[in-house]
N, C-alpha and C positions, 0 to 999 in steps of 0.2 A: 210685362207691359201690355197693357190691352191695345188692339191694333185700331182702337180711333184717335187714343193718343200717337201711337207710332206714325201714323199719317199726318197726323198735324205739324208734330217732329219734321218731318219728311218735307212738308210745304215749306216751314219756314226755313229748315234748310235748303231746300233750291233755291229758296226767294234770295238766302246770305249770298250763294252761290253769286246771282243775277248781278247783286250788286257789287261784286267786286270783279265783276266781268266787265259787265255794260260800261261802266263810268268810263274806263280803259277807253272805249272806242269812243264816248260822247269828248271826251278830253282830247284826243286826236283830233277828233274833227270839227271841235272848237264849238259846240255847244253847250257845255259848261268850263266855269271858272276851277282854279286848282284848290282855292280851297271846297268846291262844290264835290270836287273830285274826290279829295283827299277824305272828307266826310264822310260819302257814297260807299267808299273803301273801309272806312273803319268801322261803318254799322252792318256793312254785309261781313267782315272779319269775325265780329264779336256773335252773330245770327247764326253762323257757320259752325263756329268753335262754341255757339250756347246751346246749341241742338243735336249737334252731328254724334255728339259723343254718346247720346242715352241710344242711339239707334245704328251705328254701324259696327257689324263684327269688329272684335278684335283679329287681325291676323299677327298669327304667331309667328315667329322669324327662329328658323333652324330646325 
């Protein structure tokens, strides 16, 4: 994998990351609504889980 693609990978996985962090606390503190929240949560899920896998080692268990 050429490392401008691994970078890109890279951003939008922090970005999945952000948003299934942030919402967390915007929802606490009552700046968004639950379905705002639950949204925020499923697009940073799917961001996370659509990127993270072409770019993080596997570690081997045993």
């Amino acid at each position: 994998m050429s490392p401008v693609i691994k970078r890109i990978l890279q951003f939008i996985s922090i970005c999945g990351i952000v948003l299934t962090v942030a919402p967390s606390f915007a929802f606490f503190a009552g700046l968004i609504n639950r379905s705002t929240y639950l949204d925020a949560m499923l697009l940073g899920t799917v961001m996370w889980f659509g990127t993270a896998v072409f770019w993080v080692k596997g570690v081997e268990l045993g």
